[in-house]
N, C-alpha and C positions, 0 to 999 in steps of 0.2 A: 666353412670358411677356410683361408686359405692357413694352411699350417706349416711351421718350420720343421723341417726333417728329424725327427729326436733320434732313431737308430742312426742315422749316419753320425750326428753329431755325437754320439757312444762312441763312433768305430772310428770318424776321421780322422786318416794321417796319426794315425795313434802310432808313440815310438818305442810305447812298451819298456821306458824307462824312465824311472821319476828321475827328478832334479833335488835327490836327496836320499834318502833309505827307503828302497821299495819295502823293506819287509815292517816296517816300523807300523803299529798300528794307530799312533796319532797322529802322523802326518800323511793327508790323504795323496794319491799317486797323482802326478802331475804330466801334461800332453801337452805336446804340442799342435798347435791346429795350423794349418797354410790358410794363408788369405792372398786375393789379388786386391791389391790397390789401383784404382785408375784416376788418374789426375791430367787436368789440361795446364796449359799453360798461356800467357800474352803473347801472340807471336809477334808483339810489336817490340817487344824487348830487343834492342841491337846488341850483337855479339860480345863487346866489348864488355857490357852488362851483364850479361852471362857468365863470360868465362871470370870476371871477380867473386860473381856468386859460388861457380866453382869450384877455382883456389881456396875462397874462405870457408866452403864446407871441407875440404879436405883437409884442413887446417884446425876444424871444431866441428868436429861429426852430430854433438847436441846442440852447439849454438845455431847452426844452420840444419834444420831438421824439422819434421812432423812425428810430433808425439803422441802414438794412438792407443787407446784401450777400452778392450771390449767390455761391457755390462750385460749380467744375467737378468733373465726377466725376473729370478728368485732375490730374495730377501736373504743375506746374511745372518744370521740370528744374533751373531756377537756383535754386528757393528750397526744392523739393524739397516743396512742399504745395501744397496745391489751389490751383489757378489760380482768383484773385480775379476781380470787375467792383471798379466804384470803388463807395466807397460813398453810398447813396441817404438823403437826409434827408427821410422825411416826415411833416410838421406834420397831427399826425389834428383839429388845432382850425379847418382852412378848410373851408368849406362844411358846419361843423359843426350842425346843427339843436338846438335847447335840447330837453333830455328824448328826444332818440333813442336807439332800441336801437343800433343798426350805424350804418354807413357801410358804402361802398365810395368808397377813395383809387386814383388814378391814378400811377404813378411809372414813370421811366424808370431802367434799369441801364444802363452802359456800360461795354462788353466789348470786348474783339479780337477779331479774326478766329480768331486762336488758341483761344479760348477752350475749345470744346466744347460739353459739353453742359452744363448745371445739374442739379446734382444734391443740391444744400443750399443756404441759406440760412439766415444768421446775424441775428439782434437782439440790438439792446438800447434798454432803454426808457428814456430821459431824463425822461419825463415824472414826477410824486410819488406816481403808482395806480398802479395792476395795470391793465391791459388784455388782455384776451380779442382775441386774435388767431386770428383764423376760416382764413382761407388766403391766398395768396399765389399771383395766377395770372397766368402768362404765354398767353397763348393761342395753341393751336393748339400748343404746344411743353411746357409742363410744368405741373403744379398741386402744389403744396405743402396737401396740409392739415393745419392747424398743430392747429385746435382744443387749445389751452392758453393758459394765462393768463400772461402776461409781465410781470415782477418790475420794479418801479424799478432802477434800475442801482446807488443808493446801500442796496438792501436786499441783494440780489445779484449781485455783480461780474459773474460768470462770462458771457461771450455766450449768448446761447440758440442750440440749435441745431437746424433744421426739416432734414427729409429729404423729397424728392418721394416721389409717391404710389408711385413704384416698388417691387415687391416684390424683395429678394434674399437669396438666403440666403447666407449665411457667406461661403463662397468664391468669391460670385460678384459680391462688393461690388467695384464700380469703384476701384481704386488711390487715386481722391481724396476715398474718402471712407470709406476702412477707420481710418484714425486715428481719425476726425468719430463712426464708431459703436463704437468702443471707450470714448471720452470720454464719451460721450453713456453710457452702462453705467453709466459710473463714477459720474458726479455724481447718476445713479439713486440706487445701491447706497450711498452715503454712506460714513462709517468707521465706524459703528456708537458714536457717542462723540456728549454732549451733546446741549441741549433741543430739541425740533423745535418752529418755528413755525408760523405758518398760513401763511407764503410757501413753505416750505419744498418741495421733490419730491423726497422721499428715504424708499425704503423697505428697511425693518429687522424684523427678528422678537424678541419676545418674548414671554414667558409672561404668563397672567392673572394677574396681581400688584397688581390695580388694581380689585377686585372691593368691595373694604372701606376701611372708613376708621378704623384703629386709635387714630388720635390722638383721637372722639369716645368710647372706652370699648372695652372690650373683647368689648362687645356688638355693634361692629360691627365686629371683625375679621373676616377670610375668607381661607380658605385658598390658597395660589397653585395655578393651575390651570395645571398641564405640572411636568414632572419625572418621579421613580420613583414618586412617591405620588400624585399626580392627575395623573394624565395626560393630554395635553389638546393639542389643536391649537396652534401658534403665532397669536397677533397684530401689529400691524403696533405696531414700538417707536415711542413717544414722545419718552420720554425727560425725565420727569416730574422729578423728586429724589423719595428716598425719605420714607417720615412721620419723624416725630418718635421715631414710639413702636417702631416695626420700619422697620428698614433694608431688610428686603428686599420690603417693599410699597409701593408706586408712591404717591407722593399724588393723593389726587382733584382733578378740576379745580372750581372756584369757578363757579359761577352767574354771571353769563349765558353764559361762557366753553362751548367745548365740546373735546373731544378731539380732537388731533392728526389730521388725514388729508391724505394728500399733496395740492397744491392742486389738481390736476386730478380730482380722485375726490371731491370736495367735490361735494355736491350743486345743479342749480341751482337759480335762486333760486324760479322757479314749484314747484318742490319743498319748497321750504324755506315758501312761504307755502300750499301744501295743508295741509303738518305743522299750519301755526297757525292756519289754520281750524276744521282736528278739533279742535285743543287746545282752542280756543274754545268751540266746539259740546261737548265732553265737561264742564269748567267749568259751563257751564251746566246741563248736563243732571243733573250732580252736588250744581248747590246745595240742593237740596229735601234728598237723603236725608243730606247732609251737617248740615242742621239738625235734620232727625229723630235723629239719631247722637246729638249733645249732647242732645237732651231725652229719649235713652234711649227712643225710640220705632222704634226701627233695625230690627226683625227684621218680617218679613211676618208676616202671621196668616191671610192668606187667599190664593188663587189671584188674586182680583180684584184683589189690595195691586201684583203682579207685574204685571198685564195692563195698569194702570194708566199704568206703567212707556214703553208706547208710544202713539204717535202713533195716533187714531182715522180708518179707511178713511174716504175720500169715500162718502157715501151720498146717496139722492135729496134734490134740493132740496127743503129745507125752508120751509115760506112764513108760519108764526105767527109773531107776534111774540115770542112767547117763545121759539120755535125758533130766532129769529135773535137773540135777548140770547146764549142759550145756545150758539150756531155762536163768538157773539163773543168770547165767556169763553173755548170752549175756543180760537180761534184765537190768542189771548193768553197761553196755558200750552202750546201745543203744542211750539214751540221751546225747552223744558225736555224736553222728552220723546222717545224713543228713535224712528228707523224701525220696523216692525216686521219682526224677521228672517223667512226665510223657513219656520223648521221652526213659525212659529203663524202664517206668515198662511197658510199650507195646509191647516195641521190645527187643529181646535177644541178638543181634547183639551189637556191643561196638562201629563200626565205623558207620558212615553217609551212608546209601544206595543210589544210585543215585535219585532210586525212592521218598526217602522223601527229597532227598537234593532241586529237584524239587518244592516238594509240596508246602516246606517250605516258597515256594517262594510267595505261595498264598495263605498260611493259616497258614504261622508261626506270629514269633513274630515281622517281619518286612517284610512285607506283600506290603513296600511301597516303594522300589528299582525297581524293574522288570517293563521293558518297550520292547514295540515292538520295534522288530531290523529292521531299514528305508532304512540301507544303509549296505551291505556288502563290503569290509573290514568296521569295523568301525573307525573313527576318532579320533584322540586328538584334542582340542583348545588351549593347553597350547604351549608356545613360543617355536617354535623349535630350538633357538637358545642357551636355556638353559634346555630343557627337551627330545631335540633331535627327530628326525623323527614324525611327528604326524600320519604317517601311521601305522597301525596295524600289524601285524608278521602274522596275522592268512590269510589264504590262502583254497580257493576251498577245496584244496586236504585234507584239517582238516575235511570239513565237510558234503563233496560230498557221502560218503558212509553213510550217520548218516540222510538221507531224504526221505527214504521211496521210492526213485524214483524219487524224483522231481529236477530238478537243481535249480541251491540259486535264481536264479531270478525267476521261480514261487514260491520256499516255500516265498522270499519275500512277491509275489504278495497275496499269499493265506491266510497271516497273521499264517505263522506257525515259524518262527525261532524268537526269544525273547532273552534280555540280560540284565544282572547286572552288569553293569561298572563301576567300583570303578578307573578307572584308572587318570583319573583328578583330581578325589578328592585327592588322597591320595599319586599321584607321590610328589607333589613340597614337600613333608614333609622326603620323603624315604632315604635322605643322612641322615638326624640329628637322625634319627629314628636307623635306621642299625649300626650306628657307637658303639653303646653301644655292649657290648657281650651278653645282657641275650636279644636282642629286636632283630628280623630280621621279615622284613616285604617286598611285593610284590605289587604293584599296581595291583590290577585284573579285569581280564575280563572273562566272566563265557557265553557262547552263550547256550540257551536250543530251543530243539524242542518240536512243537507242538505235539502231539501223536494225533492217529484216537480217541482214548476213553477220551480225553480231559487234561493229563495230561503233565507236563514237563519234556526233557529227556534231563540231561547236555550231550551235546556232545563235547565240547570244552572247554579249560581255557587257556587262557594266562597270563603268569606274568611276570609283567614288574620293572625294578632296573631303577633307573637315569644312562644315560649313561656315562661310565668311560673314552672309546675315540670310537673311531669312527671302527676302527678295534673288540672293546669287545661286542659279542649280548649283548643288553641289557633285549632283550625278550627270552621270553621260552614259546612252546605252547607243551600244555600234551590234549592227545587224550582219549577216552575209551580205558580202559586197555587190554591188549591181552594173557597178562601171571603174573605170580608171580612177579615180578620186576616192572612193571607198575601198576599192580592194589595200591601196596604200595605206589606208587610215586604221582598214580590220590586220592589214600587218602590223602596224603600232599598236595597236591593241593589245594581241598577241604577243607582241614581245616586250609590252608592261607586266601581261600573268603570266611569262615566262621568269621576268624576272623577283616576282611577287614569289611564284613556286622553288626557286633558286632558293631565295633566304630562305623561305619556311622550311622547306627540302634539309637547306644544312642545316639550321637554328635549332628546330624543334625536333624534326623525328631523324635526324644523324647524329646530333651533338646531343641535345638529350638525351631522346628515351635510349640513342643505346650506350653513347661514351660516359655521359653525366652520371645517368642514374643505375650503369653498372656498377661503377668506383663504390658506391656505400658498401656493397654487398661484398663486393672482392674484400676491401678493407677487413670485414667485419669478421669474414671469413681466415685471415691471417689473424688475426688477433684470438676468436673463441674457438676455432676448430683444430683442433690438432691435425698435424700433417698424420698422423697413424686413423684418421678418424674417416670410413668409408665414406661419410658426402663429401670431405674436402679433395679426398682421392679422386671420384668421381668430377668434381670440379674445377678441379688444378692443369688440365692443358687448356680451360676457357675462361683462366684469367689470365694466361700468356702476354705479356708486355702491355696491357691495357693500362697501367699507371703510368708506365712511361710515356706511352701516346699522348694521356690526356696531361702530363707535365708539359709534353711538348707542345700543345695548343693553346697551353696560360701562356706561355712564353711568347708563340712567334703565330696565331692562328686568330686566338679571340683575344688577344692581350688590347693595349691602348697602340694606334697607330698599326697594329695588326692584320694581317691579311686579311680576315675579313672586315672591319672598322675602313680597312682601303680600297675593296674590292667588289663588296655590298651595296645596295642602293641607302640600304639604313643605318649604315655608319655608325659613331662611336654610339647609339642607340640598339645595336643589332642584338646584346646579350639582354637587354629587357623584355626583348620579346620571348626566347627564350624562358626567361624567368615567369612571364606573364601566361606561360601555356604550362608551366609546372602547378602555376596554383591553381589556375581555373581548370583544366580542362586531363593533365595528364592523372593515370589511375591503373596502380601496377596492376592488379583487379583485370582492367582490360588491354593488355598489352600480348597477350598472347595472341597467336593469329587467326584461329577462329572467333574470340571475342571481340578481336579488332573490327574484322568483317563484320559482323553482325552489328557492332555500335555505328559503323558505317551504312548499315542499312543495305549492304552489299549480300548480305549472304542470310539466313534462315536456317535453323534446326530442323533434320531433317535425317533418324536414322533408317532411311531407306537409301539412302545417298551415299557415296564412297566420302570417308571422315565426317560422314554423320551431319554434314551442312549440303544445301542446296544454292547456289550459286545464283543470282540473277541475272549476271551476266558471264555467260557457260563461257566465252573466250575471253579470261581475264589470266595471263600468263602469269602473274606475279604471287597469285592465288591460287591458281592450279599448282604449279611448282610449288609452292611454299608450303601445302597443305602436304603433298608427298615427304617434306622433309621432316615438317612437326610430328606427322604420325609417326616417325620413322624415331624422332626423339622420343616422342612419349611413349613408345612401348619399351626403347632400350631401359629411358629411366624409371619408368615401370615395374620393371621385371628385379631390377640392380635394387631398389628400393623395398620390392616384395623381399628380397631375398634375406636383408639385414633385420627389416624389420617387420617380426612375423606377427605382430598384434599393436594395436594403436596404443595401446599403454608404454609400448618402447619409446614409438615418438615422443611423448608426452614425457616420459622421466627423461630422455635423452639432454645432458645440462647442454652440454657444447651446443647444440643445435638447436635448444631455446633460446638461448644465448646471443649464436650467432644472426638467427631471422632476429630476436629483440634488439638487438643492439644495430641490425642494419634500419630497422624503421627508426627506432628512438635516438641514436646519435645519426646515421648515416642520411635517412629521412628525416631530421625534426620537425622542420618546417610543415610537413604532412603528417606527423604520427599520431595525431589525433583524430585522425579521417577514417572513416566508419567503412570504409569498401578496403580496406587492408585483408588479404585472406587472412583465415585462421591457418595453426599450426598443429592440431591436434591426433591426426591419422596421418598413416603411410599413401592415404586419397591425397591428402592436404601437400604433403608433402612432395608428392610427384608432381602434381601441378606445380606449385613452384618452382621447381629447381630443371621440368621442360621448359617455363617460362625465360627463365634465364639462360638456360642454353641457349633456347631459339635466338635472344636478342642477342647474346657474345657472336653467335655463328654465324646463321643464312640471314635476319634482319638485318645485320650492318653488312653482311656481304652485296644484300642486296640496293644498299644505300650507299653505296661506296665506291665498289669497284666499276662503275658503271660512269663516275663523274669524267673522266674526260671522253671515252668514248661518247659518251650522249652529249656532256655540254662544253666543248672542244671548238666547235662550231659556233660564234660568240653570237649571228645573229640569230641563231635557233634558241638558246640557251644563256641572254644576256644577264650577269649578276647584276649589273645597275641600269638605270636609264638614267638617259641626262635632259631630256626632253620630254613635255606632253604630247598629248593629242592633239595637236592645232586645231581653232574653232574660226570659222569666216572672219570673226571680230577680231585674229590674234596678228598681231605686227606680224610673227614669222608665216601667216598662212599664205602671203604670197608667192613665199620662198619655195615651201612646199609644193605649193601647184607647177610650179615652175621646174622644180628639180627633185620630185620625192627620192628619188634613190638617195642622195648625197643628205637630205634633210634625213631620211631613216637613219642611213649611219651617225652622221653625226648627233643621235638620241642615242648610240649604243655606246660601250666605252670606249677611252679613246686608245689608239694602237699599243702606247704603253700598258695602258689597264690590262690592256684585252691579254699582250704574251702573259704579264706577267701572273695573272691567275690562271689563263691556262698551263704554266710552267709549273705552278701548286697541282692541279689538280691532276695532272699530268702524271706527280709524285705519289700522289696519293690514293691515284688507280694502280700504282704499282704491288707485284704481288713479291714479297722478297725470298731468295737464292733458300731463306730457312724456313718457307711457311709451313704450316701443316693444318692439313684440310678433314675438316669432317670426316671421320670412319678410319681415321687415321691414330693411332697412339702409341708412344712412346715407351707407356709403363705396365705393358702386360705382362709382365713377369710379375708383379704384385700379387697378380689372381691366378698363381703358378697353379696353386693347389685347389682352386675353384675352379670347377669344369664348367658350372650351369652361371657362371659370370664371365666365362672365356666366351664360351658359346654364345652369350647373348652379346656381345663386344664384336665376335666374329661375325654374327647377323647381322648387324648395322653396319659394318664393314663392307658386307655382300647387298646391302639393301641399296647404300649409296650409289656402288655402282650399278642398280637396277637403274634407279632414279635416273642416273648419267645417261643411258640409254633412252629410258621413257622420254625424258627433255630431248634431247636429237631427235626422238621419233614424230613424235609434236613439233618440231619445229619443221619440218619440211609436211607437214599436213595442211595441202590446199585448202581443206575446209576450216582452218582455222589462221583467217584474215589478219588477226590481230600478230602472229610470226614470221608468217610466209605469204612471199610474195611480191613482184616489180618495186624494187628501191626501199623495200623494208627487211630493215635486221631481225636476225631471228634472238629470242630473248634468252640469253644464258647464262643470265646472272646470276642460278642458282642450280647449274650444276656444279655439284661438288670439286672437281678437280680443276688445276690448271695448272702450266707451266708457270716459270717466273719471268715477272713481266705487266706490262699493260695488254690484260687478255680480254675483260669485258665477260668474265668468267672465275666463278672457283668461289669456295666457301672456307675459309678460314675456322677453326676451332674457334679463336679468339677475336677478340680486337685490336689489332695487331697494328693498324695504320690509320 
């Protein structure tokens, strides 16, 4: 493991004169050690502000000052605690520059001979701000990296307290500084009692109780997410006061104000000014359809109303003079208007073609629906007593001509018919949904066939309504189209399971399985694991800003009247479904991507096969890709895991880490901790599985569910999040509109022009990669495993694998024989290579959960 320098820390900067009688045999000789301090500062602080802080340090060198002292990892024997230095005052106002980020300060400690080694250091900050304290180095002998922000002394008593980069686990913490990380737990874990501020570092669990806001009416109550009735991942407690109107709902926070996160998981501030850029950039982009709305000129009428909508390609220079009024105008209105996504600047086409409605299904933005079809008709599980017939509508004669030849029980047998069923999900919600007039939704079911060249071909949809009586279908099945009149209708269809896949897409496997049911574990992980404790090390750049993200979507995302509640086909209903896929159906068990595969019916054990699965469908880019990266994880965390712990009895006495898995199921999970498929904990086997599981979901799974939303659903009729209209039947008042004018009847089923900027202006934000990401293979804190060569190495391999991987992805994506990348008016899928510039790239893998 990695070790602190003990000869240097003998010999350093030694000044070969005590601070007292060298010759005296009871007082031991006393050194002084050099340390560099490195400290940030707010560059938002105006000068004015500055230069009084200044003045008043020059004027009171202690009052305004950081007061530091080092601790030995030895024990004292007279005081029976860590052996002190004296303590060091440094004034961060000399040589201060007006408007710098950093510094670096020079200070001296003065130690014994007795000392030891350093193995913590304590602050506290006299100054009236927060200061961002970077590290603390002694060279040649120890590096502290502190990275955290340090409290005034009069907002937070308590010392701060920094530990060297050394890793130790549990039992192998030095004697003088086993109190230092049990203290340090504590003032984590807090009492669970009163407000949190924004100085605060105190992490706590509670339930979504903070969704609505009852005291504006009862229209914008919401239901608490966790408990026996919605069951729900844990959040990180506040600690708000309750409304007025219900006690046991959280009050909202007040504008400009935002929600509680601990102050190191706050985002920084080039983060914070990317957010206000898009916000800027979306505002804008909104005022036009914002004024069409009040004049009641909101809904498109034409394909051109939409294409309108973006920004016009660079074309040959133009040289008339009216060519150049006309460049002028439009450069004048461009900056109101959209990029153009990538699903139209490839294709010219305005609707969905079956061929990429297919693709999409394996190398779009939700890539994690599509499962092999086991059993034809397929089935409902929901009560037939209240959801009506669990038998399906769809019949042979839908799909007997759409097989090449084969009847349904060989393409069964042959693993060629596949399907996206949304019909469970999203039946028990379809009365509360439908009842409104601008929201009309379909439970769907979408069956595609295998193709000989590997790709997917929808031959079926059915849509299903809650049944009204027993006499009214409550199904409808649309075939491939045969003429004018059907191809319009198999569009509508399409762009009902387009927008069926939207919700589930964000609801269940974005906002769950990775933003929800990360937060237990991060939480759990601040609280039981010591920052000196090698899993939390291994951990800690993929919790990166993930509490504050998921703060920001109680707030302005999934809240009441919230962008999705406005933007969604299922409305202020949208988080039950959510909730309703946590208790039946999600299971951390199988959340890993070869177990996912495989409960998908997608993939087979198979170690003759590269990662050990065999693929059903060999051009599945979401799966190919992703399995390169998982493996890539599981041998680093493998290796990192063998190396700590070299017998399964480690794991097992390990407290912090029974601690922290127990504490992420039974407080973080409660609603679930009684569920029988929870892994165990007991080997360094057990152990790896885990903690690749979690990587993979922090990293390439939300990458791959993310970065991809405007690029892919940017394009509002490809990718509609509501519809507003059904499928018209001969019998329906509007079906005569429809025959008469489908184009104008299709738009006006999608949202209306305000809807449409204004979530595309969100997700536009939220395909954004910001100015400080950091990506996969990428780390910050190698200096930790200064003195470990065989955990440098294995850090360095994953670093060189990534960009194998970078490569391999480009290579496959320009490979003609693999239809489902390449090829006339289809994107090639790049959702998971590792790297990418900042920006809306449709690319790049984030360590964390960053957006």
């Amino acid at each position: 493991m990695a070790s602190v320098n003990h000869e240097a820390m003998a010999t350093v900067n030694r000044e070969n004169q005590s601070i007292g009688d060298d010759n005296s045999s009871e007082k031991p000789v006393t050194y002084k050690v050099n340390a560099l301090v490195n400290v940030r500062y707010d560059r938002t602080e105006d000068v004015k502000e500055m230069m009084l802080h200044l003045f008043d340090a020059f004027s009171n060198s202690t009052q305004w000052a950081l007061i530091l002292q080092l601790l030995s990892t030895e024990i004292d024997p007279r005081t029976m605690a860590p052996k002190r230095s004296k303590k060091t005052i440094l004034d961060c106002s000399k040589n201060l520059t007006i408007g710098a980020q950093s510094a670096t300060f020079k200070v001296q400690f003065v130690v014994d001979s007795t000392f030891g080694v350093p193995g913590a250091i304590t602050v506290v900050n006299r100054y009236e701000k927060e200061l961002f304290l970077e590290s603390v180095i002694i060279e040649g002998v120890v590096r502290f990296s502190c990275n955290s922000w340090v409290q005034p002394e009069n907002t937070i008593a308590h010392k701060r307290i920094f530990f060297s980069d050394k890793p130790y686990l549990p039992w192998e913490t030095p004697a003088g500084l086993k109190e230092l990380r049990e203290e340090e737990l504590r003032q984590l874990s807090g009492n669970g009692k009163g407000l949190r501020v924004f100085s605060d570092r105190i992490y706590d669990y509670d339930m979504y109780n903070d969704l609505g806001n009852p005291d504006k009416g009862i229209e914008y109550a919401r239901p608490t997410l966790g408990g026996e009735k919605n069951p729900h991942p844990r959040r990180c407690r506040t600690g708000r006061p309750p409304t007025n109107t219900d006690i046991l709902a959280e009050s909202p926070v007040q504008e400009p104000m935002q929600i509680y996160v601990p102050r190191d998981d706050a985002m920084e501030r080039c983060k914070k000014e990317d957010f206000e850029v898009g916000r800027q950039k979306g505002m804008r982009r909104n005022f036009v359809p914002y004024l069409a709305s009040i004049a009641d000129r909101d809904a498109f009428e034409r394909f051109s109303d939409i294409n309108g909508l973006y920004k016009k390609r660079s074309s040959l220079e133009m040289k008339s003079p009216l060519a150049k009024i006309v460049e002028k105008v439009q450069d004048y209105i461009e900056p109101y208007k959209f990029d153009p996504p990538m699903t139209i600047s490839m294709d010219a086409s305005c609707c969905l073609r079956d061929d990429e409605f297919g693709r999409q299904a394996l190398a779009g933005i939700n890539p994690l629906s599509v499962e092999r079809l086991k059993v034809f008709p397929p089935t409902s599980k929901l009560d037939p007593s209240i959801y009506g017939p669990q038998d399906s509508a769809l019949k042979e004669e839908h799909i007997i001509g759409h097989l090449n030849g084969l009847s349904i029980q060989q393409a069964l047998e042959e693993n060629r018919l596949y399907i996206i069923d949304y019909h469970d999900k999203i039946l028990p919600f379809l009365n509360q949904v439908n009842c409104f007039d601008d929201r009309k939704a379909y439970a769907t079911r979408t069956i595609f066939f295998l193709t000989p060249i590997g790709t997917l071909k929808p031959i079926v949809i059915e849509l299903s309504l809650p049944p009204v009586d027993p006499n009214s279908p409550a199904k409808q099945v649309l075939t491939s189209p045969v003429d004018a009149t059907t191809t319009w209708m198999w569009q509508l269809a399409k762009a009902h399971v387009c927008s069926n896949d939207c919700g589930v897409h964000q609801l269940v496997h974005h906002w769950l399985r990775t933003h929800a049911c990360m937060e237990p574990f991060i939480i759990s992980a601040h609280r039981q694991l010591s920052v000196m404790h090698p899993i939390y090390k291994l951990l800690h750049p993929h919790m990166r800003y993930t509490l504050n993200i998921n703060a920001l979507a109680r707030q302005y995302l999934i809240n009441a009247e919230g962008i999705i509640e406005n933007d969604f086909t299922t409305g202020k209903h949208s988080m039950l479904i959510s909730s309703a896929a946590y208790k039946d159906w999600w299971r951390f068990d199988l959340e890993g991507l070869p177990e996912d595969l495989i409960r998908r019916g997608l993939a087979t054990r198979d170690p003759t096969q590269p990662h050990g699965l065999r693929l059903f469908i060999e051009d599945y880019p979401y799966a190919n890709d992703g399995l390169l990266i998982w493996s890539a994880i599981e041998e680093l965390v493998r290796t990192y895991v063998n190396y700590y712990y070299k017998d399964p009895s480690m794991v097992c006495s390990d407290s912090e880490l029974q601690a922290w898995y127990y504490e992420s199921i039974n407080l973080g999970h409660e609603d679930l901790k009684n569920a029988s498929w929870w892994p165990r904990l007991y080997s360094p086997e057990d152990l790896s599985s885990i903690l690749t599981t979690l990587i993979w979901l922090a990293s390439a799974q939300h990458a791959a569910l993310n970065y991809g939303q405007y690029p892919y659903g940017g394009h509002i009729p490809i990718r509609p999040p509501l519809m507003r209209k059904l499928v018209p039947k001969e019998d329906d008042p509007d079906y005569a509109k429809f025959v008469a004018d489908p184009e104008k009847y299709f738009l006006s089923a999608l949202p209306s022009r305000f809807q449409s900027t204004r979530f595309m202006a969100v997700i536009d934000i939220l395909s954004t990669h910001s100015i400080d990401e950091e990506y996969l293979g990428e780390r910050k804190d190698l200096s930790t495993w200064s003195g470990d060569g065989e955990i440098l190495e294995a850090f360095y391999r994953f670093s060189m694998e990534m960009k194998r991987i970078e490569k391999e992805i480009e290579k496959r994506n320009v490979d003609p024989n693999l239809r489902n990348r390449h090829g006339a008016g289809t994107t090639a899928y790049e959702l998971l290579i590792p790297s990418s510039r900042h920006g809306v790239t449709c690319r790049g893998v984030p360590n964390s959960i960053t957006i």
